[in-house]
C-alpha positions in Angstrom: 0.0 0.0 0.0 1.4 3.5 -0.6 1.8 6.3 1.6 -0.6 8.2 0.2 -3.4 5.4 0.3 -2.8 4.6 3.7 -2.7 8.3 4.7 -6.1 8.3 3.0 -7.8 5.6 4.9 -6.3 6.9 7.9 -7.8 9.6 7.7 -10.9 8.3 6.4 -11.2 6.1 9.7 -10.5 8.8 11.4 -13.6 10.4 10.1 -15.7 7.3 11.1 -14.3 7.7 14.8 -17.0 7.3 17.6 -18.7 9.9 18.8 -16.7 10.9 21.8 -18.3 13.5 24.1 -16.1 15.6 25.9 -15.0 16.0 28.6 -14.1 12.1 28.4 -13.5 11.9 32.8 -14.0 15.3 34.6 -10.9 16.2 36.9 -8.3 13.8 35.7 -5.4 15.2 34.4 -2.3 13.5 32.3 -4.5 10.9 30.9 -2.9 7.6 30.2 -5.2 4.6 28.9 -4.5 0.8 27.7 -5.9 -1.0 25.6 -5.8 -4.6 26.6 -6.0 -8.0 25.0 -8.9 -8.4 26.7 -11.0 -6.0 25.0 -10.9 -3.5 28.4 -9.6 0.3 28.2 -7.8 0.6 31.1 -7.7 4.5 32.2 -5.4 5.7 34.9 -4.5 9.7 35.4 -3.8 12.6 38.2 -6.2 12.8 40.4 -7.1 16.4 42.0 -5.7 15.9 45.3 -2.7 14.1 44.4 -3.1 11.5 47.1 -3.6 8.0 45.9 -3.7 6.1 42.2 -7.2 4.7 40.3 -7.8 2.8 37.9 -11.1 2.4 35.8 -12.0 0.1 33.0 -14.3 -0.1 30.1 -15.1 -1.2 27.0 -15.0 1.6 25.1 -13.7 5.2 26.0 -17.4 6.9 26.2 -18.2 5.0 29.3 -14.3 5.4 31.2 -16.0 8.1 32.6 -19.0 6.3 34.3 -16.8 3.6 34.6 -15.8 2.9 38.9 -13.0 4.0 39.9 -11.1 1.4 41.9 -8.4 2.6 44.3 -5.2 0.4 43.8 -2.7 2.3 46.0 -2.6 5.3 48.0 0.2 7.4 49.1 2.0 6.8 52.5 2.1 9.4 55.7 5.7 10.2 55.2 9.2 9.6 53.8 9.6 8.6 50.0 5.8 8.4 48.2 4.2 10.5 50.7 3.3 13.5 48.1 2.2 14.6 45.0 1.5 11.5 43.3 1.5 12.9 39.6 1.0 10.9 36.2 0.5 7.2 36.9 0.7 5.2 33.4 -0.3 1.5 33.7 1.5 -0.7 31.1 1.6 -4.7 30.3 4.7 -6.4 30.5 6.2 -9.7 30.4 2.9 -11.1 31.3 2.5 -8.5 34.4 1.1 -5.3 35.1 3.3 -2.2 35.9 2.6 1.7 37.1 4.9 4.6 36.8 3.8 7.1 38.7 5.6 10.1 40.3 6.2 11.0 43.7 7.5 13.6 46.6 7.8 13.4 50.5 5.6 15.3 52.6 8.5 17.6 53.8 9.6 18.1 50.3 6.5 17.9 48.0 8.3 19.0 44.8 11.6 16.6 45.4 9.9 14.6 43.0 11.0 10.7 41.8 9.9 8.0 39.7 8.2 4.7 41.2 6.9 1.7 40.4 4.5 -0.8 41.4 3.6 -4.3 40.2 1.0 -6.6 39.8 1.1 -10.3 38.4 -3.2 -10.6 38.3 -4.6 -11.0 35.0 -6.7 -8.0 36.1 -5.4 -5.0 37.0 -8.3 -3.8 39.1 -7.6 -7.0 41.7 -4.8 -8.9 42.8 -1.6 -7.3 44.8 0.1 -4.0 43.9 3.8 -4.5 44.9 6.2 -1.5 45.5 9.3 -1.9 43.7 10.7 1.4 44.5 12.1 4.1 42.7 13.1 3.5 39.4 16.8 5.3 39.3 17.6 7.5 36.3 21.1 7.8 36.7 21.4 11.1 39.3 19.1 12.6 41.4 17.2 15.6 40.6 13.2 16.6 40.1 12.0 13.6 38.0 8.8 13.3 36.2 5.8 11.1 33.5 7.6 8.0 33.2 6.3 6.4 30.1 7.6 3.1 28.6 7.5 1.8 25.0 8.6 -1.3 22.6 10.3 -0.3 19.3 11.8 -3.6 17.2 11.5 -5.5 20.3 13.2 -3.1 22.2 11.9 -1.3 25.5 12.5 2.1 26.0 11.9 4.2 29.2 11.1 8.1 28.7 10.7 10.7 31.1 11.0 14.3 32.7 14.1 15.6 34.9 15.9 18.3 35.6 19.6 18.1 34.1 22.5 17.4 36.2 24.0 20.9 34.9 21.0 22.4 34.9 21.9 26.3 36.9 18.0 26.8 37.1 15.0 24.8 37.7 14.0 23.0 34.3 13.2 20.3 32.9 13.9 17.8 29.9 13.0 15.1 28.4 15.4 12.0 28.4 15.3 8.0 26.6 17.0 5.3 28.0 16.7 1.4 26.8 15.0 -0.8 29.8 16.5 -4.1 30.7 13.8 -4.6 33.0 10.0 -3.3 33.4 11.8 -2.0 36.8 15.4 -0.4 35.6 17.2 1.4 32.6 20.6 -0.2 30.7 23.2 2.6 29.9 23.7 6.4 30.3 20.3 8.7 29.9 20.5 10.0 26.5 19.5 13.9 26.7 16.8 14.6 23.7 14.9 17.9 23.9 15.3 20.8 26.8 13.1 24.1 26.4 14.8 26.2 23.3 11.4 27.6 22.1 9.8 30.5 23.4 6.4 28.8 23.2 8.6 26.4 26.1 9.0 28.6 28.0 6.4 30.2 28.9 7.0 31.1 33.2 8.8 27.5 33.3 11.0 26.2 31.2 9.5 23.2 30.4 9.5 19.8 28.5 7.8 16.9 29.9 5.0 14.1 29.7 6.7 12.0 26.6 4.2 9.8 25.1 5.4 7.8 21.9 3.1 6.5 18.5 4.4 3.8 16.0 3.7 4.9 12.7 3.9 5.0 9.1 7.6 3.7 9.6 8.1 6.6 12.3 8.6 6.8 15.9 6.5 10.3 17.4 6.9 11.5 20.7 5.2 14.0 22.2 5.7 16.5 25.2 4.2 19.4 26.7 5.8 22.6 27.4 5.7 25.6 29.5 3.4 26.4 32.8 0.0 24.3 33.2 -2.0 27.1 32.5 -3.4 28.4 29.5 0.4 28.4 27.6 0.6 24.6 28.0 0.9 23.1 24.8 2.3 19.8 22.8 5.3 19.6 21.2 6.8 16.7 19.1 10.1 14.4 18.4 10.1 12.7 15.1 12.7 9.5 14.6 12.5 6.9 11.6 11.6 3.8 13.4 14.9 2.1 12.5 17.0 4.6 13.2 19.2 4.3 16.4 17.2 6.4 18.9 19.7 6.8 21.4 21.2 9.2 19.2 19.5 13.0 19.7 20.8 13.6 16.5 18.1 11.0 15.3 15.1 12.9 16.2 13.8 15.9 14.9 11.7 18.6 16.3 8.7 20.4 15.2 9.5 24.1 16.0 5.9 25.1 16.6 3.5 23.2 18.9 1.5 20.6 17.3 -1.3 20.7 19.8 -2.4 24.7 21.9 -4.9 26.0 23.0 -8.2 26.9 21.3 -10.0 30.2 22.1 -12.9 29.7 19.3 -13.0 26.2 21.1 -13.0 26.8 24.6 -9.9 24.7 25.5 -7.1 26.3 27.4 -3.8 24.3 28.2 -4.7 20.8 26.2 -1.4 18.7 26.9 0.2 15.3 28.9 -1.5 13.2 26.6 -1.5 10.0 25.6 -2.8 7.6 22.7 -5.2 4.6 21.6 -6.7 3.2 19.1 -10.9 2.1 18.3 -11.0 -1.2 19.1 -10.8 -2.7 15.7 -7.0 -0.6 15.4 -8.3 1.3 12.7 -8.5 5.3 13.7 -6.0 7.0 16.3 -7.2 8.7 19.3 -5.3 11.8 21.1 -6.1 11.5 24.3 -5.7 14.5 26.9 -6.3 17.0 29.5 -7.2 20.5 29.1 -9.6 23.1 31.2 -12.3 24.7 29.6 -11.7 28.3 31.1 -8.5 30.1 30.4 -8.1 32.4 33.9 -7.0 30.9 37.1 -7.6 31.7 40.4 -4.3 30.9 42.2 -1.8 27.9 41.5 -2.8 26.4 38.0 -1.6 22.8 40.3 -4.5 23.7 42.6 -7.3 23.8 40.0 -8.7 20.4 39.7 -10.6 21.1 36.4 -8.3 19.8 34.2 -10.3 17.3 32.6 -9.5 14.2 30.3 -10.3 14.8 26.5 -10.2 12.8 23.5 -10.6 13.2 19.3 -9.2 11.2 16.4 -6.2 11.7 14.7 -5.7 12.7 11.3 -3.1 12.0 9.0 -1.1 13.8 6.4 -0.1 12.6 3.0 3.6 13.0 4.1 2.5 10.0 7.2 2.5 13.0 10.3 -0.1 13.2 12.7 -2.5 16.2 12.3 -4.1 16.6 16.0 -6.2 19.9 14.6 -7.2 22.1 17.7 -8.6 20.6 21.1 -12.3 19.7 20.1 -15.5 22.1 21.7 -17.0 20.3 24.4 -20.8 19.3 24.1 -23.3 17.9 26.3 -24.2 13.9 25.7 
């Protein structure tokens, strides 16, 4: 099949979508869902107070948010884990169930780390959550949105942190290869830090990597600057058999793929994730973004970032066009 026929019924399917009503979940930010051999959406994100982890299943995304909301682990009273529990993604591996979440200590909320827990259960929703501690990066600084993903057979861990040379608070994104669903092999390879102004908006940010496998092409996304109304996606483009420890491998778009919509009434749309329909055949974006664009206070202490999703288009040239964040309507 040719590019441009494939880019066509991609984007055809995408046009056949289901009809998705947003907001998808109200008040779960930095969306991360599965889709499961067994036919379930599992749907995991931030939830407003930052104090324990949910999961939710479903069989198709309309109903994740009806769906209950099972509590799998909540944060302890002190030391390591005890604070802002950020960005849990759940992922299958090796026959076992994983979550990366991130986490501070109550006397240090924003000395943040990446953790893991496991669970061997065929179901997610039951069985035992095991800590398996923090998974180390290498050095120790503010650490954020694990995500993991296979390319060729190989796993690759992605994340958030603040550089070790780093003479201001920032972060960037890194890529390591896993040896293990619990640890990295090798040096963190550096791939994007804030050079855009549209990055650095009040904080100089990139973080939240997600990563798509498509068209021969590896995409990674990020979000950038404060989680306010200037939140907004960036993207990493690799070939998918290119070596992608190399930086020099990916290139990056210098204008956000994904902002915010004023005509649309979607402020801040960003840590998102992806999915398909069931049948594989249309893309969905999914992620959060808040409906108003003024805050009152700390943009972390508004809980109405809610969970959003829309199809994907595709280009003739095999990108992703995500459009603008989608108008919310009433069922």
């Amino acid at each position: 099949m040719t590019l441009s026929l494939l880019s066509a019924v991609s984007v055809a399917a995408a046009h056949a979508a289901p009809d998705l009503v947003n907001p998808l979940v109200s008040q779960r930010a930095d969306p991360q869902v599965t889709l499961a051999a067994d036919g379930y959406y599992y749907f995991t994100a931030t939830v407003p107070e930052y104090d324990r982890i949910e999961l939710r299943r479903a069989r198709t995304l309309g109903e994740l948010g009806q769906a209950e909301a099972k509590v799998v682990w909540r944060r302890h009273q002190e030391g390591p884990m005890s604070a802002n529990i950020w960005a849990p993604e759940l992922h299958r591996v090796d026959g076992k169930w994983y979550l990366y979440f991130t986490a501070g200590r109550a006397d240090a909320p924003f000395d943040v780390r990446l953790y893991v827990l496991e669970n061997a259960g065929a179901n997610p929703l039951e069985g035992e959550w095991t800590e398996r501690g923090q998974l180390k990066t290498g050095w120790e600084s503010f650490a954020l949105d694990a995500t993991s993903f296979e390319v060729k057979g190989q796993r690759y861990l992605a994340w958030a942190q603040r550089p070790p040379a780093a003479t201001r608070h920032m972060t960037a994104v890194y890529i390591a290869k896993m040896d293990s669903p619990l640890s990295i092999a090798g040096p963190a390879v550096l791939l994007t830090t804030p050079t855009y102004a549209w990055e650095k908006v009040k904080f100089d940010v990139n973080e939240a990597p997600a990563v798509m496998v498509k068209h021969g092409r590896v995409f990674m996304t990020y979000s950038a600057s404060a989680t306010d109304a200037n939140y907004a996606t960036g993207m990493l483009t690799a070939k998918e058999g290119a070596n992608l420890l190399d930086a020099a491998a990916w290139a990056k778009s210098p204008t956000p793929v994904f902002a915010s919509s004023a005509a649309n009434g979607q402020y801040g749309p960003g840590h998102n994730a992806f999915t398909t329909t069931p049948d594989g055949k249309t893309d969905i974006l999914l992620y959060h973004a808040r409906n108003y664009r003024d805050i009152v206070g700390d943009p972390l202490r508004d809980p109405n970032r809610h969970t959003r999703a829309q199809a994907i288009a595709w280009r003739s040239d095999g990108t992703p066009d995500f459009g603008v964040p989608v108008a919310d309507k009433q069922p």
